[in-house]
C-alpha positions as CSV (number, residue, x, y, z in Angstrom):
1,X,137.2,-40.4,116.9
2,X,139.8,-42.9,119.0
3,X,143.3,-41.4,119.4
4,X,144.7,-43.8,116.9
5,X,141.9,-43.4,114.2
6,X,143.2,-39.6,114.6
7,X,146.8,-40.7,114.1
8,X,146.0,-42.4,111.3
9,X,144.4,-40.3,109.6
10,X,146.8,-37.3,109.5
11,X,149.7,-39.6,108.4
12,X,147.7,-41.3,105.7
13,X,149.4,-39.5,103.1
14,X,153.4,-40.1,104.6
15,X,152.2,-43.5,104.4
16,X,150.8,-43.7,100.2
17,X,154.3,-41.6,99.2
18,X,156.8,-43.4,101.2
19,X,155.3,-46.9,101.5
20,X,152.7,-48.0,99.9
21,X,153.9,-46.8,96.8
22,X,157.8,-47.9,97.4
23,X,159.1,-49.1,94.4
24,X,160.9,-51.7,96.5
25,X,157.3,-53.0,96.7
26,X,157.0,-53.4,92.9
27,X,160.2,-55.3,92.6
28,X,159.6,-58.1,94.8
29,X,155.9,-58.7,93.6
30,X,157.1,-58.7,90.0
31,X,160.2,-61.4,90.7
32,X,162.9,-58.9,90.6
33,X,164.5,-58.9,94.2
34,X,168.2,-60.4,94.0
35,X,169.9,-61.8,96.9
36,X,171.5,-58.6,97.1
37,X,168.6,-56.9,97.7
38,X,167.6,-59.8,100.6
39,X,170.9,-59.3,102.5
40,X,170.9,-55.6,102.3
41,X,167.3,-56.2,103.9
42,X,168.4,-58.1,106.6
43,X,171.5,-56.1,107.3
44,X,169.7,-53.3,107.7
45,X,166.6,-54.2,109.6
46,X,169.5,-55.8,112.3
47,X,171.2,-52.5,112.5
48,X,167.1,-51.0,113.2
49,X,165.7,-54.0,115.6
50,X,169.4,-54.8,117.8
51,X,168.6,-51.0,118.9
52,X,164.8,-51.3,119.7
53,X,164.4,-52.9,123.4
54,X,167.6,-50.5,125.0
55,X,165.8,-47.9,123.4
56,X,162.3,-48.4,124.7
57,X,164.1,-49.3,128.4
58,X,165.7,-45.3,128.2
59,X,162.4,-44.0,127.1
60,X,160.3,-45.6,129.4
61,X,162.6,-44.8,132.2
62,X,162.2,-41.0,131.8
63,X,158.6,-42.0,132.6
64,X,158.0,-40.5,136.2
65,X,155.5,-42.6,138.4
66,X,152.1,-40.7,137.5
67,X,152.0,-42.2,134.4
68,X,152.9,-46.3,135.2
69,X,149.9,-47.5,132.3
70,X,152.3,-45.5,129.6
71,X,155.3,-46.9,131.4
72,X,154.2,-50.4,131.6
73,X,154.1,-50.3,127.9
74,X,157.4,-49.5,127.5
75,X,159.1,-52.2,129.9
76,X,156.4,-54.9,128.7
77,X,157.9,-54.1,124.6
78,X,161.9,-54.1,126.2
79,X,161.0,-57.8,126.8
80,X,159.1,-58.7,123.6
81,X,161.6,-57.0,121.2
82,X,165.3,-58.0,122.9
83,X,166.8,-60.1,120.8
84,X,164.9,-60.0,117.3
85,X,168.3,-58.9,115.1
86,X,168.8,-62.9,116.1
87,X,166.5,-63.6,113.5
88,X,168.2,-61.3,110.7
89,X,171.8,-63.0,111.7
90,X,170.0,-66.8,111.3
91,X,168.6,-65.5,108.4
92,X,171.7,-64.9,106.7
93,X,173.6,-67.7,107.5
94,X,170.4,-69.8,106.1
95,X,170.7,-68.2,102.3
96,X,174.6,-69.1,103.1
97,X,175.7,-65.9,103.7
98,X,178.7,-64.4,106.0
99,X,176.5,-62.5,108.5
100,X,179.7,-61.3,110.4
101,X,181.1,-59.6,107.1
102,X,177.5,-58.1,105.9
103,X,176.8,-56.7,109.8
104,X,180.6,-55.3,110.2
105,X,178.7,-51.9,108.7
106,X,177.2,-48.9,109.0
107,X,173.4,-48.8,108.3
108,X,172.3,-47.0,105.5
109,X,170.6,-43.2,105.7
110,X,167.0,-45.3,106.3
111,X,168.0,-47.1,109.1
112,X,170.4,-44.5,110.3
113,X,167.4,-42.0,110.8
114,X,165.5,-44.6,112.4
115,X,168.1,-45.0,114.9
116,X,168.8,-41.9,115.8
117,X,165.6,-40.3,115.9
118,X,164.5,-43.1,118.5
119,X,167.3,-42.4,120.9
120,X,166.2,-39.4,120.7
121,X,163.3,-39.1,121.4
122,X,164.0,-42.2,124.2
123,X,166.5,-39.3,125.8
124,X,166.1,-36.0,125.4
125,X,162.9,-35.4,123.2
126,X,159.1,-36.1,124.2
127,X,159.4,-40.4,124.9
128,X,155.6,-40.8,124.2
129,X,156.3,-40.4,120.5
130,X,157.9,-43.4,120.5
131,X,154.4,-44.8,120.3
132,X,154.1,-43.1,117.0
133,X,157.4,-45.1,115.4
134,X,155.7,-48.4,117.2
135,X,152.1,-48.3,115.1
136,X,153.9,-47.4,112.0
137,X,156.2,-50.4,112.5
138,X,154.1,-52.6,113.7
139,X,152.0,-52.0,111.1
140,X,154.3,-52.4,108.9
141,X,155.2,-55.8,110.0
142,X,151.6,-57.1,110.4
143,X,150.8,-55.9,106.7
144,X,153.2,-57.5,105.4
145,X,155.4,-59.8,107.2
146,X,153.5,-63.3,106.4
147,X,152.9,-61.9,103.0
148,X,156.7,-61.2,101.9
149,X,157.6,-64.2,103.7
150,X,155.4,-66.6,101.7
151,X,156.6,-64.4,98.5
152,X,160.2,-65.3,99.7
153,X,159.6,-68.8,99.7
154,X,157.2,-69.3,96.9
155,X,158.9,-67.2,94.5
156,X,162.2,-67.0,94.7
157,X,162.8,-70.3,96.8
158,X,164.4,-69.0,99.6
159,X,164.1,-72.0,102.3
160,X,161.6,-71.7,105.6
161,X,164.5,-71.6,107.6
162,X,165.6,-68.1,106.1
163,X,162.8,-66.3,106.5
164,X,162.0,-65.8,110.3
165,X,162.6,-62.3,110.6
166,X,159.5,-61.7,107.8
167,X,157.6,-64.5,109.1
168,X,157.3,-64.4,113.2
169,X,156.7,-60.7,112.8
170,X,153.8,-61.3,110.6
171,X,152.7,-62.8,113.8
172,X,154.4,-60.2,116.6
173,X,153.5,-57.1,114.8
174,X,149.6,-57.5,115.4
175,X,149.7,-58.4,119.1
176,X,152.2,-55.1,119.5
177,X,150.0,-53.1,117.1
178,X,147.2,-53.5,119.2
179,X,149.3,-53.1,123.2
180,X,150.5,-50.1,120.8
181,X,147.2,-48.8,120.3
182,X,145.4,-48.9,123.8
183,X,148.4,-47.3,124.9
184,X,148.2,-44.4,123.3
185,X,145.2,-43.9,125.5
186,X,147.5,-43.1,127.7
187,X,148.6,-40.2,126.0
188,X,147.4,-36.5,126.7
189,X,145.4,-34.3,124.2
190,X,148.3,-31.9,124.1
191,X,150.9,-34.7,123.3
192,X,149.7,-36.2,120.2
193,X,151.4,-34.2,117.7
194,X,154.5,-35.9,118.9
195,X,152.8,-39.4,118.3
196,X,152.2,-38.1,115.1
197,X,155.2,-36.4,114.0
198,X,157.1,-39.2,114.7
199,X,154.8,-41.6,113.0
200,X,155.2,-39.8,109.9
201,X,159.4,-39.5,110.0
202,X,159.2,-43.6,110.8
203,X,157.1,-43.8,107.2
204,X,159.4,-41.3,105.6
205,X,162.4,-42.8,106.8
206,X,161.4,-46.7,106.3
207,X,161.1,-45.2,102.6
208,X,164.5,-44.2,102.7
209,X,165.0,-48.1,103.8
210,X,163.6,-49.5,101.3
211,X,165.4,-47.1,99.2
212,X,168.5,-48.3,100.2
213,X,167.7,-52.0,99.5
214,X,166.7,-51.6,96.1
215,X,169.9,-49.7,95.6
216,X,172.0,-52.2,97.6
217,X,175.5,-52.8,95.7
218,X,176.2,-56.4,95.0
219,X,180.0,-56.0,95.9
220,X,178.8,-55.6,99.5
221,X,177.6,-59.2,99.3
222,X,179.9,-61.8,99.3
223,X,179.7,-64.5,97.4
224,X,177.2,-67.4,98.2
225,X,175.6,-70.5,98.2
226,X,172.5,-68.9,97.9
227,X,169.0,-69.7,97.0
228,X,168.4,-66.2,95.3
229,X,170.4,-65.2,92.0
């Protein structure tokens, strides 16, 4: 069995409580996401992504020279994920709302524990975890990225132009899924419970972030010309 076929299959089950079966899931297949529940989306998938490349640059420089194929990973995703909360602010501004007043906040507990257990892992925990947060998320994204973008657009009319977060990680997320996975060939035997662990805390906690969106208060979002009700 491949390293990531192992991975996989000992955080199946973080993965059918915490995401698959996300109610946050339900809602926006049945019609029920509100454009509260879009901006609390976006707001809080910037607070994640605007930490993601300085993360993986402190994690990757703990790296010590005998391991430069693990390494290279880790500088090669810095450049490939700077600047992706970009897409969260466009987004905003393209279903007419005030990104600066939605982003002047705290993230939510999802996000928050995302954050934090990245940095630190990226500075004072085991960095080759970090792998274990990138196939969840990338995963994530390359499930369902296209899918929720064409959902957006289809269903609730939200335009094109306000969906490029969703939609150019459909795309992303399946070339990084894969850089993700031969890396962890890079990974010793006696390290992979720390892929692992953290692969099943990113699940968990992205639960919590979807949690947090379905339970977004709609006198956080000011109000719009938006295409969502």
């Amino acid at each position: 069995m491949h390293k990531f076929d192992l991975i996989v299959q000992k955080t199946k089950n973080e993965y059918k409580q915490f995401v698959e079966t996300n109610p946050l899931l339900r809602v926006v297949a049945s019609g029920g996401m509100t454009r509260a529940h879009y901006a609390s989306y976006l707001r809080e998938t910037y607070h994640l992504v605007r930490h993601t490349s300085r993360m993986l640059a402190l994690g990757g420089a703990r790296l010590s020279d005998d391991r430069r194929g693990l390494r290279n990973w880790f500088f090669e995703q810095v450049l490939e994920e700077n600047g992706h909360d970009l897409f969260c602010i466009k987004d905003l501004k393209n279903i007419g709302l005030d990104s600066d007043f939605l982003l002047n906040s705290q993230p939510s507990a999802g996000a928050w524990g995302l954050i934090t257990q990245n940095y630190y892992m990226a500075t004072y925990g085991n960095p080759v975890g970090i792998l274990g947060v990138a196939t969840a998320t990338e995963g994530l994204g390359a499930d369902f990225g296209t899918m929720f973008a064409d959902v957006m657009t289809e269903q609730y009319g939200i335009p094109s132009n306000a969906v490029t977060f969703l939609r150019s990680h459909g795309g992303f997320d399946a070339k990084h899924l894969q850089e993700a996975i031969e890396a962890i060939e890079f990974v010793h035997d006696n390290e992979l419970e720390y892929v692992v662990h953290a692969r099943r805390m990113t699940f968990r906690l992205y639960g919590q972030l979807f949690n947090d969106v379905l339970t977004a208060d709609t006198a956080d979002v000011p109000p719009p010309n938006s295409a969502l009700a």
